[in-house]
N, C-alpha and C positions, 0 to 999 in steps of 0.2 A: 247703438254701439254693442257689440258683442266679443267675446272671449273664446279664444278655441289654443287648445293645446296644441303643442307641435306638432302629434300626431293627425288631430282632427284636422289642423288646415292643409297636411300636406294630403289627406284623403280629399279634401274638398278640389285641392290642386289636380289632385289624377281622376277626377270626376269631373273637371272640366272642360279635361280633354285638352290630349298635344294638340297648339295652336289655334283652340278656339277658347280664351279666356270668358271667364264672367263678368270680371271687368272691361270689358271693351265690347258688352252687348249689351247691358242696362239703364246705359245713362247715368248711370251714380258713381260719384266721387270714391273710388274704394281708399282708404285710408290704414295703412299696417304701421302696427308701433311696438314698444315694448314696454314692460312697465319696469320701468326706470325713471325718473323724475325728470329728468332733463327731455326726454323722446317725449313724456308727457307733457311737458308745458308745451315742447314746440309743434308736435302735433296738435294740439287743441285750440293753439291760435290759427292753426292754418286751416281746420275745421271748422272753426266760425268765421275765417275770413270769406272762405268760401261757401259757407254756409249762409250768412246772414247779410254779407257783401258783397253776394257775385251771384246769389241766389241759385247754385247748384244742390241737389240732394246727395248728402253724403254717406258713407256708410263709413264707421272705425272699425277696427278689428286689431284687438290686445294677442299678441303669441309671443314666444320666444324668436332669439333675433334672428337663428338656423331657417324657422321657419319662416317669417318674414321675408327675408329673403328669396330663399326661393319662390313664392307667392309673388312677390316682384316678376322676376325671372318667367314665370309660367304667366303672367297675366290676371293673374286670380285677385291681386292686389295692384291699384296702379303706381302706389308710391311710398315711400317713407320717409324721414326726416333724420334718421340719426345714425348716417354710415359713417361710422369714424374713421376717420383717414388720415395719414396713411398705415398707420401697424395696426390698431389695436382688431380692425375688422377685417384686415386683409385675408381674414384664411375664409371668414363667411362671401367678402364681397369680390376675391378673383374665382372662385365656381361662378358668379354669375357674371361678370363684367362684359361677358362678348354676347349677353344679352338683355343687356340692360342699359340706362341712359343716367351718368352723372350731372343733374344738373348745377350740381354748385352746393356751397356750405353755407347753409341757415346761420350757421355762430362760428367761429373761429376761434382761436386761441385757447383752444381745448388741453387739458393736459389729464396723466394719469399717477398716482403714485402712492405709495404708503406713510398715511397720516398718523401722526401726536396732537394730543390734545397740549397747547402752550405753556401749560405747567409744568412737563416733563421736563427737568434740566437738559439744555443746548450740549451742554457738557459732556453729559452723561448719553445720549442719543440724539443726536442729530444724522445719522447717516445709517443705511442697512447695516455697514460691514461693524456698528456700534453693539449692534444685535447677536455677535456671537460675547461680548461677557455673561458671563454667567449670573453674573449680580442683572443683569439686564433683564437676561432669562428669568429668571427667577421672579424678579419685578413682572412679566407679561405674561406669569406661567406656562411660558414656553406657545405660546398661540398667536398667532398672527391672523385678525376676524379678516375672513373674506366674503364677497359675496357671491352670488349663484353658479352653479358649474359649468353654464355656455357662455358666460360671460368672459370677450375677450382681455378683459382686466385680469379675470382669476386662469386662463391661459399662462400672462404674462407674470403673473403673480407663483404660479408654478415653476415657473422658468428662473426669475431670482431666488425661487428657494432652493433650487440644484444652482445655480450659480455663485451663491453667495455663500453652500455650504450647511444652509440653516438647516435642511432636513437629516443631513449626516449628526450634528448637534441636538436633535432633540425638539428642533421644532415641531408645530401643527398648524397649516394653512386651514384654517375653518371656513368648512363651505355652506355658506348659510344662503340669504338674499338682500338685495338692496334695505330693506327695511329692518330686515335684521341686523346688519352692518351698522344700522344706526343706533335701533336700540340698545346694541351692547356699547356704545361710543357712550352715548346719552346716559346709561346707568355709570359706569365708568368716570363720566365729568362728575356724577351728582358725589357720588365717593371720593373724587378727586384719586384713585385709582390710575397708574399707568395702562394703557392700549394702545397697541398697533393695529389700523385698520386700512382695508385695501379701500383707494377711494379717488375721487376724479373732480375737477372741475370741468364746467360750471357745477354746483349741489350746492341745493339751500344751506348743508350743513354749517356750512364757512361762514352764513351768515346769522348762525343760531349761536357759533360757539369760536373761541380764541383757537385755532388749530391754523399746524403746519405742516408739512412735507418734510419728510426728511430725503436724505441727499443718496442717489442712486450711483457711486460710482461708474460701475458699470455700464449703464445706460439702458439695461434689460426691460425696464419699462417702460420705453419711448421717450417721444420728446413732444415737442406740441404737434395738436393736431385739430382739425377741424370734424365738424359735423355735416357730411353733405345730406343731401337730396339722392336718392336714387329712384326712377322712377323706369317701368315697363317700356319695353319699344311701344312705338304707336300714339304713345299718352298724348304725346303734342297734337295728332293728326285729328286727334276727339274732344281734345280739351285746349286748344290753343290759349286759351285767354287763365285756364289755370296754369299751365306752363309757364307762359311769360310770367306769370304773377310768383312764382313759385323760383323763375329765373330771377328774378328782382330780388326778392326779400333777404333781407339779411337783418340778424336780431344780434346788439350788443351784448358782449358776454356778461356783462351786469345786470342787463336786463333780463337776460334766461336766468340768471343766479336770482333777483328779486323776485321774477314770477315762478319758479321753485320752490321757491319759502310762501306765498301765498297758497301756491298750490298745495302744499303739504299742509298748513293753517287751518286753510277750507279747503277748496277742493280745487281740482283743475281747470271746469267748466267756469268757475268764475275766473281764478284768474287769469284766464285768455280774456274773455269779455271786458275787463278791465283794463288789460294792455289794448288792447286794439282801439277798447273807447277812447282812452287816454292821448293816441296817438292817430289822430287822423288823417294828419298831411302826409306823414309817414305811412301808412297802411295806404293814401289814394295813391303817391310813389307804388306804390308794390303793384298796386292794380292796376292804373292807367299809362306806368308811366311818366307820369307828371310831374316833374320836379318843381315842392312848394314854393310859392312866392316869397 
């Protein structure tokens, strides 16, 4: 498993040269993700699925999703697990779409929005357009925790704060990262503190702590959406049997939400190990095919 910043993988990309990919000349499983919880659990099931139940050699590789992407695109990577579709990735994944392959959504019922923790009175904030009182203000210090800056959450998270007015108000969209996002939720709960925090399901968060969504009139930050597959032209013609396997698979949005919370608990590595073991007539579906008896 290895980590390269955006920069370093889109140099590996132009050293691989137009139309002769790395990945479509070693035999290995190239595997791109992003660190985010959700891309992490589901790529690491499909890691060891393929890894330990189809006996291919794989390689991961951690970047940002710009980069990823394109790595797709150039070949350099043959796949990834977490194009959200249809808004929130649109503007990473129509630069590559006329060279690249959707094969379908790992999870579905994806959604994106700005979270309260359940103590916050209903009354009082349940909705963006709640966020310009001032007593509200003054309650969040004027901040709304977001997480990383190529993340198209904090894109769209941009986009309600010109829509909705908040920046003309006094707002601050804080660009932090996933983890960060969380730790200020998590200090916040322990104080029982009011916070607004940019945030998504499937995340173990929901199942750490009493939290809601509040209500986006406008609809600036989408509506449901799925998690596909995108994978490299070619990938089927070298990997047939991880493609079907990879066309198969579909993972309950509770189950990415359970194995999220594992993963952040302990680590990632186990909990794929654990879902896959758990679930075997299910996982030999994904492989062979085989609808269980």
């Amino acid at each position: 498993m290895k980590y390269l910043s955006g920069v370093c993988l889109a140099l590996a990309v132009a050293v691989a040269g137009a139309g002769t990919a790395q990945a479509e000349d070693n035999g290995v499983v190239e595997i791109g993700y992003f660190n985010w919880s959700d891309a992490l659990f589901t790529s690491h099931v499909v890691d060891y699925i393929v890894r330990e139940k189809m006996g291919h050699e794989v390689e991961m590789t951690k970047a940002d999703p710009a980069a990823v992407y394109q790595a797709v695109k150039s070949g350099d990577l043959d796949f990834h697990t977490d194009s959200w579709l249809p808004e929130t990735h649109s503007d990473y994944y129509d630069k590559v779409a006329q060279d690249t392959v959707s094969i379908g959504p790992i999870y579905s019922r994806a959604r994106l929005g700005w979270i309260v923790p359940d103590y916050v009175p209903e009354d009082q904030l349940d909705s963006i357009e709640d966020l310009m009182s001032e007593e509200v203000m003054e309650k969040l210090d004027g901040k709304i925790i977001g997480i990383g800056p190529g993340a198209g959450l904090t894109r769209l998270s941009k986009k309600a704060m010109d829509e909705y007015g908040l920046e003309d108000m006094g707002y601050n969209l804080v660009i932090s990262s996933g983890s960060g996002m969380t730790a200020a939720l998590k200090r916040a709960i322990q104080n029982e503190e009011w916070i607004v925090v940019t945030g998504w399901s499937p995340h173990w968060k929901f199942g750490r702590w009493d939290l809601r969504y509040i209500a986006d009139p406008k609809g600036v930050l989408g509506s449901i959406e799925r998690a596909d597959i995108l994978a490299r032209e070619g990938f089927y013609r070298e990997f047939p049997d991880v493609y079907e396997m990879l066309d198969r698979i579909t993972i309950p949005l509770n189950d990415v939400q359970a194995g999220m919370d594992v993963g952040e608990r302990e680590d990632y590595e186990t909990a794929a190990r654990q879902y896959v073991e758990n679930h075997p007539d299910l996982v030999n579906y994904w492989i062979t095919g085989e609808l269980p008896k």
